[in-house]
TORDO-538313 format. One record per residue: residue in three letters; x, y, z of N, C-alpha, C in turn. Coordinates in steps of 0.05 Angstrom, whole numbers. Example, Ala and Ser with C-alpha at 12.3 -4.5 7.8 and 13.67 -1.06 7.14 Angstrom:
# TORDO-538313
- residu/n.east/n.north/n.up/ca.east/ca.north/ca.up/c.east/c.north/c.up
- ALA/264/-114/156/246/-90/156/264/-66/156
- SER/257/-45/142/273/-21/143/258/1/157
//
This chain:
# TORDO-538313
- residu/n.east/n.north/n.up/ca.east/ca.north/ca.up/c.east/c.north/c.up
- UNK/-1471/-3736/-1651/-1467/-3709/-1642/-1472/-3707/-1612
- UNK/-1495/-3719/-1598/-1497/-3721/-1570/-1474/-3735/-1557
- UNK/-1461/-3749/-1572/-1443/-3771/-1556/-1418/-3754/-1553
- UNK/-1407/-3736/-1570/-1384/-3712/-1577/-1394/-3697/-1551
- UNK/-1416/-3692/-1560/-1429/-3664/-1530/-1428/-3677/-1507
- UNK/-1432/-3699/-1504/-1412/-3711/-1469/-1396/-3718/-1469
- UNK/-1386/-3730/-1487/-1358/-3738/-1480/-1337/-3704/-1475
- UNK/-1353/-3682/-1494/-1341/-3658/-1483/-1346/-3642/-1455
- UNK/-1365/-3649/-1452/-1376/-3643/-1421/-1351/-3657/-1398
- UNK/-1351/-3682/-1402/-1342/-3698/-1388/-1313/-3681/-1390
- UNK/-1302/-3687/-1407/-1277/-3673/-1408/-1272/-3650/-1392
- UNK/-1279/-3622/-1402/-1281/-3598/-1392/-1287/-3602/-1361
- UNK/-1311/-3624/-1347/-1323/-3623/-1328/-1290/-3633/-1310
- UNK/-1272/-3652/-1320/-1247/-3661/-1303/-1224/-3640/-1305
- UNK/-1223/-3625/-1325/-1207/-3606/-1335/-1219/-3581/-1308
- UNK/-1244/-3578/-1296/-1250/-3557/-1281/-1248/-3566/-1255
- UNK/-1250/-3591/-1251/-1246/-3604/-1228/-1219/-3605/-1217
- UNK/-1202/-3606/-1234/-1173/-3599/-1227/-1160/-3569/-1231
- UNK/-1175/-3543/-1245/-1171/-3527/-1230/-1186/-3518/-1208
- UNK/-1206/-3530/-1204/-1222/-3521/-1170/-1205/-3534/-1153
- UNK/-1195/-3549/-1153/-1175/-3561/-1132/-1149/-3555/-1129
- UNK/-1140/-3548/-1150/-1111/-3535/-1148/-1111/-3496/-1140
- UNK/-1123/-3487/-1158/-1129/-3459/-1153/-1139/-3446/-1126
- UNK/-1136/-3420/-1119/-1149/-3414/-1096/-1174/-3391/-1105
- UNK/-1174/-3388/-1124/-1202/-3373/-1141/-1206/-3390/-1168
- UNK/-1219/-3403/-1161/-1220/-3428/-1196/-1245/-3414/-1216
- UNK/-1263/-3396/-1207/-1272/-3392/-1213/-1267/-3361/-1235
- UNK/-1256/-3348/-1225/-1234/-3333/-1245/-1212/-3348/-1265
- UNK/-1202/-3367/-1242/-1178/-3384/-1274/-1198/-3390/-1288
- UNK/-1221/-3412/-1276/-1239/-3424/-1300/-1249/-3404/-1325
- UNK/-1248/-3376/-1320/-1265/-3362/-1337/-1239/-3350/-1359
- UNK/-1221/-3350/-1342/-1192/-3340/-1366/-1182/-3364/-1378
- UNK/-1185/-3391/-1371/-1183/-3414/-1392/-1198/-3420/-1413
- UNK/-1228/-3406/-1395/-1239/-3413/-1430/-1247/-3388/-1445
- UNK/-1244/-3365/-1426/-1248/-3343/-1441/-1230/-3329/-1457
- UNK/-1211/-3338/-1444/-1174/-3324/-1459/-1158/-3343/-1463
- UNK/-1147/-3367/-1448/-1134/-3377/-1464/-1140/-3398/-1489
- UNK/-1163/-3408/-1480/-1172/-3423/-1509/-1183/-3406/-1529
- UNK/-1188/-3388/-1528/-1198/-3366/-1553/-1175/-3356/-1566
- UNK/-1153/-3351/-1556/-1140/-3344/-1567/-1113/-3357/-1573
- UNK/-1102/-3381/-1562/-1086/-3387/-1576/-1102/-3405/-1600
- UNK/-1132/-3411/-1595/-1138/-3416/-1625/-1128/-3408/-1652
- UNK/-1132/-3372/-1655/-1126/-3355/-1666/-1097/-3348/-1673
- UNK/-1084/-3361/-1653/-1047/-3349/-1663/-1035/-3371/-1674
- UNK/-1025/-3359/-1700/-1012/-3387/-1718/-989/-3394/-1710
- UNK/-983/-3425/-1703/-965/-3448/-1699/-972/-3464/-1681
- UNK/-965/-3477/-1669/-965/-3497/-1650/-977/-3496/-1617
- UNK/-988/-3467/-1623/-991/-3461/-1596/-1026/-3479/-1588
- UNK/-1036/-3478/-1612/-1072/-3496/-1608/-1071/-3518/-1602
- UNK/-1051/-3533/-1601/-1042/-3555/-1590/-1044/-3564/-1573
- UNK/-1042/-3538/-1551/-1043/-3541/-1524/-1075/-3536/-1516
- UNK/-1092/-3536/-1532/-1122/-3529/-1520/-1140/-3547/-1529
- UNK/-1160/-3553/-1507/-1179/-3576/-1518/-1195/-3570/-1539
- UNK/-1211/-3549/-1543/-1218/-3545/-1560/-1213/-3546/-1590
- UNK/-1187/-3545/-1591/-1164/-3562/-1621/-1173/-3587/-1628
- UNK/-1176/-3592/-1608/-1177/-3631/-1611/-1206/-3644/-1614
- UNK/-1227/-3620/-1602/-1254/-3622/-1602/-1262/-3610/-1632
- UNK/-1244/-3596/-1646/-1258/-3581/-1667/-1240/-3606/-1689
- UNK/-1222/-3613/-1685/-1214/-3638/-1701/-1232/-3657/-1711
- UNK/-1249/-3676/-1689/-1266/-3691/-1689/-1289/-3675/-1703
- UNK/-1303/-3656/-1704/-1321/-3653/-1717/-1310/-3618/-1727
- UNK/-1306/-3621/-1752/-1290/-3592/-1765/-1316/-3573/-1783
- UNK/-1345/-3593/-1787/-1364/-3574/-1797/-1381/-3561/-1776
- UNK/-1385/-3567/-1753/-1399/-3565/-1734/-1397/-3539/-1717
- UNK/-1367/-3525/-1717/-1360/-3510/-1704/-1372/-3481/-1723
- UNK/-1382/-3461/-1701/-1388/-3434/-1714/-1376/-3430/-1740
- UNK/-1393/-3406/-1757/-1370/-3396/-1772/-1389/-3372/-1779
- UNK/-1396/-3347/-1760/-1396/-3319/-1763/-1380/-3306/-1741
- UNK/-1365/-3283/-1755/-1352/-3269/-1737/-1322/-3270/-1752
- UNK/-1303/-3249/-1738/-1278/-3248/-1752/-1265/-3276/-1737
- UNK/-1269/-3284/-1708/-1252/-3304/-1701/-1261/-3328/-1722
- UNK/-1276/-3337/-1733/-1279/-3361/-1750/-1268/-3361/-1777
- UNK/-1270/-3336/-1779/-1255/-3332/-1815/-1231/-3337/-1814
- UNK/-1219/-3323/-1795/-1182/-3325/-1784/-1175/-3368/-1786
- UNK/-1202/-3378/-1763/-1202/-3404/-1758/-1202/-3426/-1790
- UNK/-1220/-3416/-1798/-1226/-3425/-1828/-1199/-3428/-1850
- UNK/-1182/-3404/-1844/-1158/-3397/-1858/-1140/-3417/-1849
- UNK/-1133/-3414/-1818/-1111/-3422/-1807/-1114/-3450/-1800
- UNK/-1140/-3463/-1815/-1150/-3494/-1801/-1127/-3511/-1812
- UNK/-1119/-3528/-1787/-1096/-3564/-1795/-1105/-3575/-1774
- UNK/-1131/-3593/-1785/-1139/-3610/-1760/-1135/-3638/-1764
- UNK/-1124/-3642/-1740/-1110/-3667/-1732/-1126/-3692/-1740
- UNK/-1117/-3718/-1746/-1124/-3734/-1750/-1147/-3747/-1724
- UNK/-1170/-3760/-1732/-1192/-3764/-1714/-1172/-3777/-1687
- UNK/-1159/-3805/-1697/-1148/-3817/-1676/-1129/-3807/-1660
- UNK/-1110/-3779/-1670/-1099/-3764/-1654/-1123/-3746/-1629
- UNK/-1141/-3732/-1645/-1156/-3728/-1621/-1173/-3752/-1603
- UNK/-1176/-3772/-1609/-1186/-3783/-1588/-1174/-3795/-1568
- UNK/-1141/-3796/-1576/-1123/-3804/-1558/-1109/-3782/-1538
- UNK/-1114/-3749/-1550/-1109/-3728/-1540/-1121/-3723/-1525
- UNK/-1154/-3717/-1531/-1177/-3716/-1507/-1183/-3744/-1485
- UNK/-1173/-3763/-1493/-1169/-3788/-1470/-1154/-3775/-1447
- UNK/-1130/-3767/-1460/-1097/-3764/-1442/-1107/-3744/-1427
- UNK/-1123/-3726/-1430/-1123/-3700/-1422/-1144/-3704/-1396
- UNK/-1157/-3728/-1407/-1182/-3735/-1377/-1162/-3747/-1357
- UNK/-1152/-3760/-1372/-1139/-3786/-1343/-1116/-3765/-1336
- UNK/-1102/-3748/-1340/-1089/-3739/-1336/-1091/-3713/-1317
- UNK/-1118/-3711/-1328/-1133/-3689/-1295/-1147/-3698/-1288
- UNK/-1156/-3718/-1284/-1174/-3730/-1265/-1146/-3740/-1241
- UNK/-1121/-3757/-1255/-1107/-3760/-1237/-1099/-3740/-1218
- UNK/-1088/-3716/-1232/-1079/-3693/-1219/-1090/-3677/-1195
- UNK/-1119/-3683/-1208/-1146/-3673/-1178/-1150/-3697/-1162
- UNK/-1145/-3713/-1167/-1137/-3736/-1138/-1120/-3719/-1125
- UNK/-1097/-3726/-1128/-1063/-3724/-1119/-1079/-3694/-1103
- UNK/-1090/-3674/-1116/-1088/-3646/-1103/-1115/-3654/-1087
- UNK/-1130/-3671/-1084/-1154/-3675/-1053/-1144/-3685/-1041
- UNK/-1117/-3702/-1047/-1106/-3729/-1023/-1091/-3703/-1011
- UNK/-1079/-3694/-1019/-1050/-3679/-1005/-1068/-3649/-991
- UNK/-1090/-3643/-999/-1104/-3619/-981/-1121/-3626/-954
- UNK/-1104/-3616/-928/-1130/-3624/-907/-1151/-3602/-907
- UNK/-1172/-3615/-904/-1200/-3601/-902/-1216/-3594/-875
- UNK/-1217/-3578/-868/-1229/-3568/-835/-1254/-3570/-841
- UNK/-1266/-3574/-822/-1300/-3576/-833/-1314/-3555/-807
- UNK/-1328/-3538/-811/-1336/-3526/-788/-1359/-3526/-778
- UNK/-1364/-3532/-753/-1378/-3541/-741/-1392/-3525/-727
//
């Protein structure tokens, strides 16, 4: 369970790192990615949870996640969680794939430094 809780840290932590670098308020996107868009395309049935880490984090461990409140009953109903080795190849792709992306966006930004 500690090893899930960093490897999710780590995740989210490159997932924020590339919108602080791309964004010009990351701190508002950051809070509507995890406050709106991962909460709720949890909640809407088809293919749309696909697109959120948290899909792939609640895959790997499916007893672990809450279950008071109307959003978990909905979750409980509408649960199809992916096979372990699909999420660990999903949450891989999703590191290297913003970790690359927040390179590319520090190489290509000049930085003034003031003096």
């Amino acid at each position: 369970m500690r090893k899930l809780r960093l490897r999710s840290f780590v995740l989210l932590l490159t997932v924020f790192a590339l919108v602080g670098a791309r964004v010009p308020r990351p701190l508002v996107a950051g809070l509507v990615l995890v406050f709106g868009w991962e909460q709720i395309a949890l909640l809407v049935p088809g293919y749309l949870k696909r697109f959120t880490v948290a899909h792939y984090v609640q895959g790997l461990v499916p007893h672990a996640m809450p279950s008071d409140g109307v959003a978990a009953v909905l979750q409980a109903v509408l649960r199809n969680n992916p096979p372990a080795w699909l999420c660990i190849a999903a949450l891989a792709g999703i590191v290297a794939v913003s970790l690359w992306l927040g390179v590319k966006a520090v190489e290509s930004r000049e930085y003034v430094l003031d003096q």
